[in-house]
VEXLO-765959 format. One record per residue (C-alpha): residue number from 1; z, y, x. Coordinates in steps of 0.1 Angstrom, whole numbers, always signed. Example, Ala and Ser with C-alpha at 12.3 -4.5 7.8 and 13.67 -1.06 7.14 Angstrom:
BEGIN
[rec 1 [+78 -45 +123]]
[rec 2 [+71 -11 +137]]
This chain:
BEGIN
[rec 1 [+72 -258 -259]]
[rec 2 [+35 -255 -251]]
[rec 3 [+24 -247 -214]]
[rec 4 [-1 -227 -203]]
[rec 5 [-13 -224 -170]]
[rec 6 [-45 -212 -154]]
[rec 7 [-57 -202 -120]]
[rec 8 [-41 -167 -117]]
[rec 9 [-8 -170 -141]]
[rec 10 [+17 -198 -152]]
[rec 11 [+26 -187 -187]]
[rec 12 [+51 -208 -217]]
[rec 13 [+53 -201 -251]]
[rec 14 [+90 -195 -261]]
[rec 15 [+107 -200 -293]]
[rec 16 [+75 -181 -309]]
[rec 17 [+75 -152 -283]]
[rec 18 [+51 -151 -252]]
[rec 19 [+73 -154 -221]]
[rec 20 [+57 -152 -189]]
[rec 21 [+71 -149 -151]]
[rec 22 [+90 -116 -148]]
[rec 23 [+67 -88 -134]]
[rec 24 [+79 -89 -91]]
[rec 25 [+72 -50 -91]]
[rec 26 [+51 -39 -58]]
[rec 27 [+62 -7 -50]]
[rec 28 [+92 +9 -71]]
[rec 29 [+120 +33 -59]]
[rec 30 [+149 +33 -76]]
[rec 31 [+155 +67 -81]]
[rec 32 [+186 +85 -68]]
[rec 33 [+199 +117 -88]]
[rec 34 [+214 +134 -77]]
[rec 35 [+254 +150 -100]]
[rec 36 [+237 +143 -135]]
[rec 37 [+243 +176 -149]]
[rec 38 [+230 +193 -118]]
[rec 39 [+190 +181 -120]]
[rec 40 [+166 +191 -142]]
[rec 41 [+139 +170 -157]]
[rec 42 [+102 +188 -156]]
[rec 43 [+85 +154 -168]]
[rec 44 [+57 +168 -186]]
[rec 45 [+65 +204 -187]]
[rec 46 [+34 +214 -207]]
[rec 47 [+31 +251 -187]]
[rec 48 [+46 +268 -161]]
[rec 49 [+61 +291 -187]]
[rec 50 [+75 +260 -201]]
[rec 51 [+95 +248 -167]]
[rec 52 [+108 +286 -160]]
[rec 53 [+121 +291 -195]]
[rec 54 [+137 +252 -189]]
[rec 55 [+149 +264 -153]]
[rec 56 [+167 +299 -164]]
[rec 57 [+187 +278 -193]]
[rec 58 [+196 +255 -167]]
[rec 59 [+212 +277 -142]]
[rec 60 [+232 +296 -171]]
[rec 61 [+249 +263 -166]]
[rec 62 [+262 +265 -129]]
[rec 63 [+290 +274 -110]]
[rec 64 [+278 +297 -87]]
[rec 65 [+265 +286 -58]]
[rec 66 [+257 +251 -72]]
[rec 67 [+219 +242 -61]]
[rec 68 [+189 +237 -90]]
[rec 69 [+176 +202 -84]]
[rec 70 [+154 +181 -104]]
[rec 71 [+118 +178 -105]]
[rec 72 [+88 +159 -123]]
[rec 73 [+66 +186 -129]]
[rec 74 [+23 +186 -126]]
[rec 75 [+8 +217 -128]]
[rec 76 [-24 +200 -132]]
[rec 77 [-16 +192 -165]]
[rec 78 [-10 +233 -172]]
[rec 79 [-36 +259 -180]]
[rec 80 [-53 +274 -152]]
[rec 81 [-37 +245 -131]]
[rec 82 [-20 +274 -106]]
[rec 83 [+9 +263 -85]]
[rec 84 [+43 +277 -87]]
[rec 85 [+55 +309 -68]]
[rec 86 [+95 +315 -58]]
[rec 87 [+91 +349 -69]]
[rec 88 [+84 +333 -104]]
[rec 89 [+115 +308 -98]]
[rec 90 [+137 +342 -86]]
[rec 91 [+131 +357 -118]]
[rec 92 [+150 +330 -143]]
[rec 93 [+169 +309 -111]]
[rec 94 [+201 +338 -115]]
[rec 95 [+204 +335 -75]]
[rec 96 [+214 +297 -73]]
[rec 97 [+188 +277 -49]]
[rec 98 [+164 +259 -66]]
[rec 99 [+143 +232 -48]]
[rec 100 [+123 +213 -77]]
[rec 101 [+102 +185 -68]]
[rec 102 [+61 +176 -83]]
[rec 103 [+59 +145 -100]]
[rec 104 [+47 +126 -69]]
[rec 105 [+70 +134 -45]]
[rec 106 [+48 +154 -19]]
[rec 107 [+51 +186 -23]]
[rec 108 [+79 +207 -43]]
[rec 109 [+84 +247 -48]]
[rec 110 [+116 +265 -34]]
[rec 111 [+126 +299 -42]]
[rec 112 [+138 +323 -20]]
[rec 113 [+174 +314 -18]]
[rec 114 [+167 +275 -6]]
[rec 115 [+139 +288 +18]]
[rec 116 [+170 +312 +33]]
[rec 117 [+195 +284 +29]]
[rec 118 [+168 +265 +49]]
[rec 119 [+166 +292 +73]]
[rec 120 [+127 +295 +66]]
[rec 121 [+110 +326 +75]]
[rec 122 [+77 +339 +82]]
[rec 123 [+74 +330 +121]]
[rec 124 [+88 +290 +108]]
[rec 125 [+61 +266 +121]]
[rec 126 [+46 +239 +105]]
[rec 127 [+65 +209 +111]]
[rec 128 [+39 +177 +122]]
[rec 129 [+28 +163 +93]]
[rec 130 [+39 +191 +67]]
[rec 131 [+28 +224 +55]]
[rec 132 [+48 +258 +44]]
[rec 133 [+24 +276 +24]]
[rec 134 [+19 +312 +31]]
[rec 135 [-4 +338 +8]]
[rec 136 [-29 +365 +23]]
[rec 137 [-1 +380 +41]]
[rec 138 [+15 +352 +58]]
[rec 139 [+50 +350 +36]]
[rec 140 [+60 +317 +22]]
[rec 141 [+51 +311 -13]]
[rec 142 [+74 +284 -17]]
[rec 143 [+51 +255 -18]]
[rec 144 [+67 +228 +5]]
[rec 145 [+39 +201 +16]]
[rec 146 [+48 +165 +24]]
[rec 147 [+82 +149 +41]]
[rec 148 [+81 +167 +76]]
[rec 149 [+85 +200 +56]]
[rec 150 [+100 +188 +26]]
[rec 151 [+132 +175 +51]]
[rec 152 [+139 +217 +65]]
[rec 153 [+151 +223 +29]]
[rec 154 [+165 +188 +19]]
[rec 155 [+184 +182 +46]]
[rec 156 [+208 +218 +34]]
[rec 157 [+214 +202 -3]]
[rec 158 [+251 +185 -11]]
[rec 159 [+245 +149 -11]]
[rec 160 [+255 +131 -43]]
[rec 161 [+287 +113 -44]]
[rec 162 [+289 +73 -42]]
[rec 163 [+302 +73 -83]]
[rec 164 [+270 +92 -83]]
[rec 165 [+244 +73 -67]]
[rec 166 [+259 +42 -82]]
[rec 167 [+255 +56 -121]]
[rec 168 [+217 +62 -109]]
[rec 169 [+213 +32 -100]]
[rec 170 [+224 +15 -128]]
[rec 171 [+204 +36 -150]]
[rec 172 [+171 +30 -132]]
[rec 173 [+180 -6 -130]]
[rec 174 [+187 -10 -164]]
[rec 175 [+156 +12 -173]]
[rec 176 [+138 -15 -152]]
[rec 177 [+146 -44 -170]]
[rec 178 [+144 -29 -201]]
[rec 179 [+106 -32 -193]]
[rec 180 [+109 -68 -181]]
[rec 181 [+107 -60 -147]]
[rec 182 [+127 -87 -127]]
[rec 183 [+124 -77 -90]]
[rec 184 [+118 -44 -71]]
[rec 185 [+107 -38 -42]]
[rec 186 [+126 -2 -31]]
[rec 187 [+125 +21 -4]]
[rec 188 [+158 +49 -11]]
[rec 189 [+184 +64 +12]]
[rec 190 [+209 +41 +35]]
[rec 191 [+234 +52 +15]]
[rec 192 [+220 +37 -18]]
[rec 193 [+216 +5 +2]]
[rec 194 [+253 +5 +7]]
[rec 195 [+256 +12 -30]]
[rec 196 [+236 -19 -38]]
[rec 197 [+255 -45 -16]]
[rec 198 [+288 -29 -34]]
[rec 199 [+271 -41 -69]]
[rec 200 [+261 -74 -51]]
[rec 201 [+292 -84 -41]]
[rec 202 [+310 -77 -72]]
[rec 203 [+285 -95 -91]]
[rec 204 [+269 -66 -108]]
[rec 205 [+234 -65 -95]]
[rec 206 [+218 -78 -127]]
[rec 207 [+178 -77 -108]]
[rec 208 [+162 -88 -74]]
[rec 209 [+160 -56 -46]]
[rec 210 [+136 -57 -15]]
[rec 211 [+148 -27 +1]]
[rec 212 [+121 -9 +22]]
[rec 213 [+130 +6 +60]]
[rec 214 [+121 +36 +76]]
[rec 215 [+95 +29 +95]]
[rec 216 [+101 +60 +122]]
[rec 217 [+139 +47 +129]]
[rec 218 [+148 +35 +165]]
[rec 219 [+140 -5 +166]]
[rec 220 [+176 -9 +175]]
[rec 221 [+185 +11 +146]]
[rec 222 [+161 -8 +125]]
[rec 223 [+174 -44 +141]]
[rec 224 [+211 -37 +129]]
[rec 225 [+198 -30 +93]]
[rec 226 [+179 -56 +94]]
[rec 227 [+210 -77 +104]]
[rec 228 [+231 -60 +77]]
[rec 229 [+224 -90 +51]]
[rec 230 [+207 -127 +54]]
[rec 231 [+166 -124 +50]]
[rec 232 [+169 -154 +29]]
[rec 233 [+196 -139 +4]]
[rec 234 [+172 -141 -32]]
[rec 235 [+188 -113 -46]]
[rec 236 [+193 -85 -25]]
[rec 237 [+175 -85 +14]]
[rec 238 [+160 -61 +39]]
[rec 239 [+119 -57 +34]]
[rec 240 [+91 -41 +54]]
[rec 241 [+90 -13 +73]]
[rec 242 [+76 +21 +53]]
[rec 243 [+57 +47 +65]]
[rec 244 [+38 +74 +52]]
[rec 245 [+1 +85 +66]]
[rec 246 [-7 +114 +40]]
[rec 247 [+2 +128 +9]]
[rec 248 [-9 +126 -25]]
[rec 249 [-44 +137 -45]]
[rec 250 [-26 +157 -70]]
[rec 251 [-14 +180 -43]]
[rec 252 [-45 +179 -21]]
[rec 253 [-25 +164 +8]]
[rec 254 [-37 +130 +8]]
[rec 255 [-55 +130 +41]]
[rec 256 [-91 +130 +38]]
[rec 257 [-126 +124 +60]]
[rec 258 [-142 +147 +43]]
[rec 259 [-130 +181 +28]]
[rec 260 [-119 +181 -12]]
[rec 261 [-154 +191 -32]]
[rec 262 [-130 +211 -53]]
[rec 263 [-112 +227 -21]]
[rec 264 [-133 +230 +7]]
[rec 265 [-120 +233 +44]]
[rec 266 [-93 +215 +28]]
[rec 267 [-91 +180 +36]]
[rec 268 [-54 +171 +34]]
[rec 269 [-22 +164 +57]]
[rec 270 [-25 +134 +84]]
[rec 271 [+8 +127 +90]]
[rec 272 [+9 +109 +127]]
[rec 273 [-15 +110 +153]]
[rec 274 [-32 +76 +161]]
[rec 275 [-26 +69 +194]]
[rec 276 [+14 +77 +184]]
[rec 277 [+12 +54 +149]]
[rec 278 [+0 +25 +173]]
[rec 279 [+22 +28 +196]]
[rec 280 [+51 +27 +172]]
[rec 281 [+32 -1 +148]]
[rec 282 [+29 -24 +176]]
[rec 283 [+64 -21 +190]]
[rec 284 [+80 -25 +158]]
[rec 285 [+53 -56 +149]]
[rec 286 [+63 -72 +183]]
[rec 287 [+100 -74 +168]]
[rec 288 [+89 -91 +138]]
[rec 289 [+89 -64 +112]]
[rec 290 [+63 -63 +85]]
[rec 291 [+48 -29 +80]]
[rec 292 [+38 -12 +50]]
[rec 293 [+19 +24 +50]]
[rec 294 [+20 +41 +22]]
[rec 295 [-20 +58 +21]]
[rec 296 [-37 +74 -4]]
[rec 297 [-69 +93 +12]]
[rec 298 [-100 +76 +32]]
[rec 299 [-89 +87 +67]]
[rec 300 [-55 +80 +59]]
[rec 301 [-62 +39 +54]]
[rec 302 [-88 +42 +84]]
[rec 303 [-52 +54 +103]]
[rec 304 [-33 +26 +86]]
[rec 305 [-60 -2 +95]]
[rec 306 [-63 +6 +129]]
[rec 307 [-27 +12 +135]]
[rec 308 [-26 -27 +125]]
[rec 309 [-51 -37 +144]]
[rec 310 [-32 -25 +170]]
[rec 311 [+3 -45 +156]]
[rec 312 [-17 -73 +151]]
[rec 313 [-24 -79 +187]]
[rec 314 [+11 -77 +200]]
[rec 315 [+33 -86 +166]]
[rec 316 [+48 -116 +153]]
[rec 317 [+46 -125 +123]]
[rec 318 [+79 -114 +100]]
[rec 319 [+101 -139 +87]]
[rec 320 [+93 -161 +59]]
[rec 321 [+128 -169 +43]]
[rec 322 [+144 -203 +36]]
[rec 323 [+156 -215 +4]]
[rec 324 [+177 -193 -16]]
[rec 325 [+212 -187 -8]]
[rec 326 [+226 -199 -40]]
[rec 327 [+249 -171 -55]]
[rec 328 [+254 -185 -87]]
[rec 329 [+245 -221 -102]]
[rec 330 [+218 -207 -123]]
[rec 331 [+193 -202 -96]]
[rec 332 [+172 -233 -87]]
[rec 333 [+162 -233 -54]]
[rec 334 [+130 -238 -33]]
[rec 335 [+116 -253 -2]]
[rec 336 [+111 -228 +29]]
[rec 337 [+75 -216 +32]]
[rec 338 [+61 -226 +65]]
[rec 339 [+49 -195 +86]]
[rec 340 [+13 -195 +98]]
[rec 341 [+0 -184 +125]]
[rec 342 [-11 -147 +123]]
[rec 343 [+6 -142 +88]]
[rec 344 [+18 -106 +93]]
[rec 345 [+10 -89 +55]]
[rec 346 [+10 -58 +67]]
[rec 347 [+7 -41 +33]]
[rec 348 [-14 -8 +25]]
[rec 349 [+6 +10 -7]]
[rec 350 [-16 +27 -28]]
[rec 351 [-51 +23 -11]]
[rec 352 [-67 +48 -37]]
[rec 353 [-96 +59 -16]]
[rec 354 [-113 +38 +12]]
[rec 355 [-143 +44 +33]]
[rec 356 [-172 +20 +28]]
[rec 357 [-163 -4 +55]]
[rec 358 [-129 -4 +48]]
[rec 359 [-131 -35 +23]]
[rec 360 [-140 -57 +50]]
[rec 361 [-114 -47 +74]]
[rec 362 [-85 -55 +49]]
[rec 363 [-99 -89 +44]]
[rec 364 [-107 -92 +85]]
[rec 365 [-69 -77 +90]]
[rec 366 [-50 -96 +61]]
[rec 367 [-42 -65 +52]]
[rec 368 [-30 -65 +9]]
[rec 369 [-36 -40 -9]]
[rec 370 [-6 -31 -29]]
[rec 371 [-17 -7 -58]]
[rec 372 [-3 +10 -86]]
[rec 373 [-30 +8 -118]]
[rec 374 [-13 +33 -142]]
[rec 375 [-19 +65 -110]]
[rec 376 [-56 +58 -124]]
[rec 377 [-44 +73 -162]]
[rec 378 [-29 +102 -145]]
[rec 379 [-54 +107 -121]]
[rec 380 [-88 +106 -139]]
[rec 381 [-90 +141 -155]]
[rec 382 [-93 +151 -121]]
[rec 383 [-99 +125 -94]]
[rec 384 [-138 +127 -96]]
[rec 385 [-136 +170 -90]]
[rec 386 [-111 +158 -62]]
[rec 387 [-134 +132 -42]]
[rec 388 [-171 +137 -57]]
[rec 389 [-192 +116 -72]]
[rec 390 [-198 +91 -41]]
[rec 391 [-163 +87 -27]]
[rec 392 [-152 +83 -66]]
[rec 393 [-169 +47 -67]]
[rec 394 [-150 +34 -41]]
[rec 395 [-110 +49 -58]]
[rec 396 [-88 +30 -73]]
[rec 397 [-114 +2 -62]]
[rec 398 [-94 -31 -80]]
[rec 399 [-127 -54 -82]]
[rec 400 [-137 -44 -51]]
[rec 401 [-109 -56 -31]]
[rec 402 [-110 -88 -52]]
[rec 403 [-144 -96 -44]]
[rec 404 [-139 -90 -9]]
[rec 405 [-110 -115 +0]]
[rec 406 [-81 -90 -3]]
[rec 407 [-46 -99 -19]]
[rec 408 [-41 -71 -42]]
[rec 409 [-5 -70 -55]]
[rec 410 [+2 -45 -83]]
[rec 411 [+37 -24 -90]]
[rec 412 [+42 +11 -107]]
[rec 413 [+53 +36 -84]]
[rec 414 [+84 +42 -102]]
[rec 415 [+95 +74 -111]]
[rec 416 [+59 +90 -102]]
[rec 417 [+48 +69 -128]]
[rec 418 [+68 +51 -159]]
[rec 419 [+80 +13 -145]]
[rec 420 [+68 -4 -174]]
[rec 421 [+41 -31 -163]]
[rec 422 [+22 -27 -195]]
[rec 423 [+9 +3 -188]]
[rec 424 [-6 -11 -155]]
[rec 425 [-19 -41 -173]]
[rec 426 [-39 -18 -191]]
[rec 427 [-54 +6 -165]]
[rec 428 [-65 -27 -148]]
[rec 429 [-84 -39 -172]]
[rec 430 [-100 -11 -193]]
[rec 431 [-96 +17 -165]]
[rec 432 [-101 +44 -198]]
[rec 433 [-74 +67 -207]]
[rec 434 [-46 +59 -230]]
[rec 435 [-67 +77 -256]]
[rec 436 [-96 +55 -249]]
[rec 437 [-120 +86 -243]]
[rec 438 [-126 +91 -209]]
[rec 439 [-135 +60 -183]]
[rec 440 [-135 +63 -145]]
[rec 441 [-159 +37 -126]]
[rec 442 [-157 +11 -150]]
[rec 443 [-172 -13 -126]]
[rec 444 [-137 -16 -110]]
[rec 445 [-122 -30 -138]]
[rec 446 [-104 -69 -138]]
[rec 447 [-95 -96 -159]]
[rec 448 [-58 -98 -180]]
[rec 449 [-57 -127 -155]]
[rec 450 [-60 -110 -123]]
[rec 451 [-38 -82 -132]]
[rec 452 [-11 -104 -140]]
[rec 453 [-15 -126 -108]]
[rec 454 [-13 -91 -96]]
[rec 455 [+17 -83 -107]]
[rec 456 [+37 -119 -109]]
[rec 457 [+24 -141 -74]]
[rec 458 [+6 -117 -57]]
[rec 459 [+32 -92 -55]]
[rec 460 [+59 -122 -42]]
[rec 461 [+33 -134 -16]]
[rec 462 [+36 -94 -3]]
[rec 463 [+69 -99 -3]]
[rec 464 [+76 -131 +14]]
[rec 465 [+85 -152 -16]]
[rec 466 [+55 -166 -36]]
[rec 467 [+73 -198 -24]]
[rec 468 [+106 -187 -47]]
[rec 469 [+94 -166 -79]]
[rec 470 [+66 -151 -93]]
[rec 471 [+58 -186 -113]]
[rec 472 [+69 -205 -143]]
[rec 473 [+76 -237 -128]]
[rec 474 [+103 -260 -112]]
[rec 475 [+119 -251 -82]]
[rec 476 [+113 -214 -87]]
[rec 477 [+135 -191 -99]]
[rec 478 [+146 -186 -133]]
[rec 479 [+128 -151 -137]]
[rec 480 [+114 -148 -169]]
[rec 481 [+103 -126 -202]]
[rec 482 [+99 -130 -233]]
[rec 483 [+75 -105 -252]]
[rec 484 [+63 -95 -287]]
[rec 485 [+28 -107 -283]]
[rec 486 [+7 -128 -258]]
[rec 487 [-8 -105 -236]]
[rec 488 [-38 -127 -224]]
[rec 489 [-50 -127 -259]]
[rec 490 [-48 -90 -281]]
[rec 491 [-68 -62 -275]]
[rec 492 [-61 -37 -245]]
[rec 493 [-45 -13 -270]]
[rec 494 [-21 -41 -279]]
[rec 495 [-14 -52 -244]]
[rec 496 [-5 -8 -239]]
[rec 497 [+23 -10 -270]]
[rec 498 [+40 -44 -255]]
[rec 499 [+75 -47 -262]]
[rec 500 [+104 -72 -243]]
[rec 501 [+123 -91 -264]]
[rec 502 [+140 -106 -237]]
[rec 503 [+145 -106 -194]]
[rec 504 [+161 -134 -179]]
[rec 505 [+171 -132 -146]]
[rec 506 [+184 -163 -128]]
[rec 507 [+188 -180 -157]]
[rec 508 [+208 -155 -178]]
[rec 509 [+197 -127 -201]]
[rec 510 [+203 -97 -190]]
[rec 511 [+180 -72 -211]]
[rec 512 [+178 -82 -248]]
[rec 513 [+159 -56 -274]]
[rec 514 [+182 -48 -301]]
């Protein structure tokens, strides 16, 4: 057995397959359906003539009534890239609401059934933080922008039942270790988290869960979930505290200095005010929460910097767990972590575009940057029309974070993007399409080393446990996988077709390729 260890990655050859520490995934949701036959999958819908002819054989399959749910669909991936109207969803949705969500979550299209059900009319005001959007004469088109406004229609669809959420929940789980991802790190509903202790205790949760908190919750409501299971508990634990500060580029919401250069007077959906964010950051920092803001545009990581800033004055640092808890003899436990001084890891997810000085006030801050490589594969047919050329060089800005002192920790954004880790692996370090024939600032582009440190230890120090997993070694958790090649030494194309042979969790296999 032939160890290999470097600076960034602890790595052991395995009975002839490369096994390395399984991936501790940065920022994944575990995706909740909602009754399997009643969503729809739009995941590259090649045109909008596509999804409506996909839509109209779907509600021929509904009681009536029943709502249209599902989602996935980019219509920047469609000819003429023109959004979705509900008159165009009336026509094939046979009078059922229909509420179908865009790939990343931000915005969705309603038809005029959910917008009644929602009680949205002309005179319904913006929510803060969201859009309705309304054409030349001021009636909804059925574009719903970002969480404020996406909630008005949400908040009128049946909930799925437990049996429900639990059969999603196995199926993105089992999805996730399919791809050798051993730990997540999850922000979903209460009632999923409820889900996953029932799993836990009966001794079905086969992978390691972080869940995520809403950040705008009452701190008393946010102390009982807290207090709902140990912080030291190594496989299933209350994280950080999530927020959102803008939306997305695809959507044009992601909250911007400047205006788009493709969209002008447009530049995006702030989603707090300041003085209100720092208010809130600080009094949840001064209970000992860590914070992590999801932010996409430049103004929107200004926001989340200063907001911590703010925290960082008044906080204490969040809790760096003891020694595993021992739920099986399998796992091998650590020594606690000491806490230093000042060691918030406030975390910015995403961090896709930054102003120029905003390198030096993650490193100043301790801020990490927790980033999702493969958004770069969707994003570059358009990101540089988005941004221009000069806010361009400083997207997706890997190297640059690196060079400046800042933990970067790497995940996959999972379901906005596939959760295998591969595909990451090679954004990170060729930053060219899967095609190979389009590059965006190569000059951002990192070592297989640093992308795997990326993904393995820096993504447990993020979490409060570099001191438990995210390395090959003893007294760390028995994480592993076991793949087809060795990664640190094929071709970037190679490293894109990886296959798992094998994840071992605790000890035991519990994915194995057939």
């Amino acid at each position: 057995m032939l160890a290999l260890k470097g600076e960034h990655t602890a790595t052991i050859d395995l009975q002839g397959a490369f096994a390395m520490p399984g991936f501790n995934d940065a920022h994944t949701h575990i995706a909740s359906a909602g009754e399997q036959r009643l969503t729809l999958d739009l995941d590259n819908v090649p045109s909008l003539a596509v999804m409506l002819a996909k839509v109209k054989a779907y509600a021929a399959t509904l009681a009536p009534g029943e709502w249209i749910q599902g989602g996935g669909w980019d219509h920047t991936k469609w000819p003429g890239a023109k959004l979705p109207t509900r008159q165009e969803l009336d026509a094939v949705s046979a009078g059922h609401p229909a509420f179908l969500g865009r790939t990343d979550g931000h915005i969705a299209i309603a038809n005029s059934a959910a917008l009644a059900a929602a009680g949205i009319t002309d005179e319904t005001a913006n929510p803060q933080g969201g859009e309705i959007d309304r054409d030349a004469e001021g009636h909804a088109t059925g574009i719903i922008r970002e969480g404020p406004a996406l909630t008005l229609v949400e908040q009128h669809i049946p909930p799925p039942s437990v049996a429900t959420r639990r059969k999603a929940l196995e199926l993105s789980i089992e999805d996730a270790l399919s791809h050798g991802v051993t730990s997540v790190q999850d922000f979903s509903s209460w009632d999923d988290w409820m889900v996953m202790g029932e799993m836990e205790y009966e001794r079905k949760l086969p992978l390691r869960i972080s869940e995520w908190i809403a950040f705008d919750l009452p701190v008393a409501v946010l102390d009982e979930r807290r207090a709902s299971h140990r912080a030291d508990n190594p496989l299933l634990h209350p994280g950080m505290l999530k927020a959102f500060m803008d939306g997305s580029l695809g959507s044009r919401t992601a909250a911007m200095n400047d205006a788009y250069a493709d969209d002008a007077g447009n530049s995006g959906i702030a989603r707090y005010q300041q003085q209100k964010l720092n208010d809130l950051a600080a009094a949840r920092a001064a209970d000992g929460f860590q914070l992590g803001f999801h932010a996409i545009g430049d103004l929107a990581n200004d926001m989340a910097l200063n907001a911590f800033a703010a925290a960082e004055q008044v906080g204490r640092p969040a809790n760096v767990p003891t020694s595993p808890g021992d739920p099986d003899a399998t796992i091998v436990t650590a020594p606690p972590a000491a806490v230093k001084p000042g060691d918030f890891r406030f975390r910015i997810e995403h961090a896709q575009v930054v102003s120029p000085g905003a390198f030096e006030r993650f490193a100043q801050l301790g801020v990490i940057a927790s980033m999702q490589p493969s958004h770069l594969l969707t994003d570059m047919a358009w990101a540089e029309a988005r941004l221009g050329p000069e806010r361009a060089k400083r997207a997706y800005a890997w190297k640059s974070f690196l060079d400046h002192g800042v933990t970067l920790a790497f995940g996959t954004d999972y379901p906005v993007e596939g959760i295998s880790p591969f595909r990451g692996l090679y954004a990170a370090i060729t930053r060219e399409n899967v095609q190979g024939t389009q590059t965006f600032e190569p000059q951002e582009k990192i070592t297989i080393d640093q992308a795997i440190y990326a993904y393995t230890q820096a993504s447990a120090f993020a979490e409060f446990r570099e001191k438990m997993k995210g390395r090959l070694e003893p007294g760390y958790l028995a994480d592993m996988v076991v793949l087809d090649r060795d990664i640190t030494k094929v071709s970037p194309q190679e490293v894109l077709h990886t296959k798992v042979l094998r994840t071992v969790v605790g000890g035991k296999t519990v994915y194995e390729a057939r």
